[in-house]
C-alpha positions in Angstrom: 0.0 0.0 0.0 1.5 3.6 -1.0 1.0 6.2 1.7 -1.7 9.3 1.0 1.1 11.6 1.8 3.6 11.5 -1.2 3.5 14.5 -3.2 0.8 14.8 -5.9 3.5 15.2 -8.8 4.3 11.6 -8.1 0.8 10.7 -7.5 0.1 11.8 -10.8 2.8 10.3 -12.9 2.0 6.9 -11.2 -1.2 7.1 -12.2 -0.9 8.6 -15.5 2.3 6.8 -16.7 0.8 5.7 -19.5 3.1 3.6 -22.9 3.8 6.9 -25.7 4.4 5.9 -29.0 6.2 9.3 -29.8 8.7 8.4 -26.9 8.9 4.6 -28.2 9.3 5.5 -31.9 11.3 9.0 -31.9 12.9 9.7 -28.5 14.3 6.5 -27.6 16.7 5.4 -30.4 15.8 1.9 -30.2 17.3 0.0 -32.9 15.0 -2.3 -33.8 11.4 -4.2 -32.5 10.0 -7.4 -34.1 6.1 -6.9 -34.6 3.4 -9.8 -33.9 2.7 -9.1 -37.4 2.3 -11.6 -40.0 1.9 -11.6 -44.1 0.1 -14.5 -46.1 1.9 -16.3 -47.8 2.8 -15.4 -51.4 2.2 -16.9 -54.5 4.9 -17.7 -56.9 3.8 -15.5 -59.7 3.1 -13.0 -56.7 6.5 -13.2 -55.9 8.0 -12.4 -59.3 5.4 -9.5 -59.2 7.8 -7.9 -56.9 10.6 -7.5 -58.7 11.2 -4.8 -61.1 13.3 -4.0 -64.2 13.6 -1.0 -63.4 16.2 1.1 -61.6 15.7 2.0 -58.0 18.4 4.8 -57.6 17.6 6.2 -61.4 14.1 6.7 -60.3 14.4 8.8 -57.2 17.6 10.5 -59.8 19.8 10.2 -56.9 23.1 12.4 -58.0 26.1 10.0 -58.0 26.7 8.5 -61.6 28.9 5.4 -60.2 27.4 3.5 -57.0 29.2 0.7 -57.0 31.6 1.4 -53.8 27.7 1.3 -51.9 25.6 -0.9 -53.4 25.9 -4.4 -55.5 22.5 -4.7 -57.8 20.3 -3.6 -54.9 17.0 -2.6 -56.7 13.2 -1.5 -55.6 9.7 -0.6 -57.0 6.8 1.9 -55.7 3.5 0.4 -55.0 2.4 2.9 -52.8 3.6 6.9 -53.2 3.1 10.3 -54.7 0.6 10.5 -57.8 2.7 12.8 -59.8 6.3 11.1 -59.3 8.6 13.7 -60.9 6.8 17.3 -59.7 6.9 15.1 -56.6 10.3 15.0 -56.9 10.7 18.2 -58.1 9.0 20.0 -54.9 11.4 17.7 -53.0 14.5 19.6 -54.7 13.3 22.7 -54.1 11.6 22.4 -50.3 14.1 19.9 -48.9 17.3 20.0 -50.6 17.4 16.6 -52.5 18.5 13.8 -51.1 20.1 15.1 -48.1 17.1 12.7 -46.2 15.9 9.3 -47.5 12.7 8.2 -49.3 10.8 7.6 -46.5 11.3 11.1 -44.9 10.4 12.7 -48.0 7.1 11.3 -48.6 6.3 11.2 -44.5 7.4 15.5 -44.9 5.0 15.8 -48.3 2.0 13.5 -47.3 -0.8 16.4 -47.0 1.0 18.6 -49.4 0.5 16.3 -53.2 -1.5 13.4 -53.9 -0.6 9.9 -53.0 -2.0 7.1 -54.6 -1.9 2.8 -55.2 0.6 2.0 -58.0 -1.1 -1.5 -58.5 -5.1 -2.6 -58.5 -6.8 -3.8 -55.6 -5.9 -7.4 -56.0 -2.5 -6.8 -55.8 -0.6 -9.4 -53.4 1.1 -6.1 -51.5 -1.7 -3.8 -51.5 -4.2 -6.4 -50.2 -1.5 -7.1 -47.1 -0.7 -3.7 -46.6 -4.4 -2.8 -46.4 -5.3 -5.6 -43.8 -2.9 -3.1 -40.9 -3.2 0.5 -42.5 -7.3 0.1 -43.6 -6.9 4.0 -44.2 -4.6 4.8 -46.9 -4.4 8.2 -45.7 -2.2 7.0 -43.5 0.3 5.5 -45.5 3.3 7.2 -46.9 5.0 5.0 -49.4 4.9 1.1 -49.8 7.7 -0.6 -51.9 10.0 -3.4 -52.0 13.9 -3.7 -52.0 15.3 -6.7 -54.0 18.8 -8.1 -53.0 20.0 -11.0 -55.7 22.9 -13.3 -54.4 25.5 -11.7 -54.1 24.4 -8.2 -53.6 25.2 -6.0 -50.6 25.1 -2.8 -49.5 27.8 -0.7 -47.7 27.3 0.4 -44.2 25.5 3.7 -44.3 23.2 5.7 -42.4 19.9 7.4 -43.7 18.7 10.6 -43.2 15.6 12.9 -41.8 15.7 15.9 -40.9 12.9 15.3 -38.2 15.6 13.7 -36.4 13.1 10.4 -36.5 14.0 6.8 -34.8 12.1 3.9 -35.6 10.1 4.2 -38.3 10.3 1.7 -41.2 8.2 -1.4 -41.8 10.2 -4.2 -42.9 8.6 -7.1 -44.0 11.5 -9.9 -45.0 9.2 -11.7 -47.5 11.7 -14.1 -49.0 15.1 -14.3 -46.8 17.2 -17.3 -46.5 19.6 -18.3 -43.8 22.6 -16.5 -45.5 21.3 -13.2 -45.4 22.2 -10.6 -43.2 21.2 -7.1 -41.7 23.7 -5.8 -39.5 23.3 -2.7 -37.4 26.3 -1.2 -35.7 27.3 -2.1 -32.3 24.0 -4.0 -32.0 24.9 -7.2 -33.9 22.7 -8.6 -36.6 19.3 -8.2 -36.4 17.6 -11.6 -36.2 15.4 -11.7 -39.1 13.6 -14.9 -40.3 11.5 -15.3 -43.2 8.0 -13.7 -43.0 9.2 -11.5 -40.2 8.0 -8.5 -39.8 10.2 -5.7 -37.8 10.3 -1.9 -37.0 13.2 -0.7 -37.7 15.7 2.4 -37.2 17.5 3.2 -40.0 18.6 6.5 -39.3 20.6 6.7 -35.8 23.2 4.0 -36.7 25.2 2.8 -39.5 23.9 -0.7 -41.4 24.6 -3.1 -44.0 22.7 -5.7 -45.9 24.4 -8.6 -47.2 22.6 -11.6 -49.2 25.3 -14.8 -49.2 22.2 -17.1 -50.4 21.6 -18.8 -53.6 18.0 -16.9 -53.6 17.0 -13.8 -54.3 15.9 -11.6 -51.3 12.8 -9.9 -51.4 11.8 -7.2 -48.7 8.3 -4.9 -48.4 9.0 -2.0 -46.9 6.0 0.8 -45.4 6.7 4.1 -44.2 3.5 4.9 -42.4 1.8 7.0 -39.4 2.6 5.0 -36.6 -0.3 6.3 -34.5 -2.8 4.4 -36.7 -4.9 2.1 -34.5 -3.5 -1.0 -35.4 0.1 -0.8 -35.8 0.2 1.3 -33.0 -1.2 -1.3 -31.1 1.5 -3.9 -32.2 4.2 -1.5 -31.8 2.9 -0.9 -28.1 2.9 -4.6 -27.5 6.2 -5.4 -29.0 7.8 -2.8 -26.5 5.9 -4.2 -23.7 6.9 -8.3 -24.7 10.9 -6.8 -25.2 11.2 -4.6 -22.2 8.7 -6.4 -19.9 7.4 -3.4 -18.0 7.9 -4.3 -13.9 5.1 -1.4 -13.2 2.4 -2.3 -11.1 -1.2 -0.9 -11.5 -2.0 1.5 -9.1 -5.4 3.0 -8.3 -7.1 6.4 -7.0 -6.4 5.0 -3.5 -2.8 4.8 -4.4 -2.9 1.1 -3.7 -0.8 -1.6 -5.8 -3.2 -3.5 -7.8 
């Protein structure tokens, strides 16, 4: 039993300590969580779906000419992103100083500034997952996947946002065998299994992909408002199964419940 006497600051923040996604996402630098989060299971022509002829970094016209010190035949496709790609991309020069942040942070900074829109139909292996945990597209940023062949790496990097953001990308490792690996600096590899599904911080650490398989590997990724219902929920119940909070309930009679 806790005695009616403490000060009412602590009375309050025992009562109202309450689990804040902006604190879990933003504040506290975690480097990863693994969501209670699931994907059917695709088909094969589903999975060939995926994987796109064209090129990832020509696309987004990212400026250097010769990539090959970064990134070995790393490639990716937009499902889910701004209607008008190239004034997209266009407002992004001029607003945000071109690539100086990532994909991600430029679509979360211009969401309620251009049109965003499906890239594929409604039957669509991707859109029909995507939709099941972000019902309201309104609150999704941009959906596409990254494809890693064997053989094909990238060099340890950091991204970039300017709204200094932690975790906050959706990674959903759709096709990954034994022999690849995502490592994150000082932190080991994270331990990803096929059809896992992680939150990840891309931003406050350096990181590497490698695939040593004989398989291609085949990720969705989502950058989406985290405060929607659902994902919010899982994210709020992956930090609670990682952490495992020892705080007791406590009620308006300041006794442990």
């Amino acid at each position: 039993m806790i005695k009616n006497n403490i000060p009412k600051l602590l009375q309050d923040a025992m009562l109202g300590n309450t689990y804040d996604i902006d604190v879990i996402t933003k504040h506290l630098k975690l480097p990863w969580l693994k969501l209670d989060i699931k994907f059917d299971l695709p088909t094969d022509t589903e999975v060939q779906q995926l994987i796109s002829p064209d090129d990832w970094r020509k696309k987004w016209q990212f400026p250097d000419t010769d990539a090959s010190y970064q990134v070995k035949d790393w490639n990716g496709d937009i499902f889910f992103g701004p209607k008008h790609f190239k004034d997209f991309l266009q407002l992004t020069a001029a607003e945000h100083g071109g690539h100086g942040d990532d994909e991600d942070s430029h679509c979360r900074k211009l969401r309620k500034k251009v049109d965003y829109e499906w890239k594929v139909d409604e039957n669509n292996y991707v859109r029909r997952q995507v939709s099941r945990f972000f019902p309201d597209e309104e609150d999704i940023n941009l959906v596409n996947t990254y494809v890693l062949p064997p053989g094909g790496y990238v060099f340890p990097h950091r991204d970039y946002a300017s709204d200094n953001i932690g975790l906050a990308k959706i990674y959903v490792a759709l096709k990954w065998s034994d022999k690849n690996s995502f490592g994150m600096y000082g932190c080991g590899n994270i331990p990803i299994n096929q059809g896992d599904v992680f939150l990840l911080n891309n931003y406050t650490l350096p990181h590497w992909v490698y695939n040593g398989s004989n398989d291609d590997r085949i990720v969705i990724d989502i950058g989406a408002n985290l405060h929607s219902p659902i994902i919010k929920d899982k994210i709020i119940e992956a930090f609670k199964k990682t952490f495992g909070s020892t705080t007791k309930k406590v009620d308006s009679h300041q006794n442990i419940v």
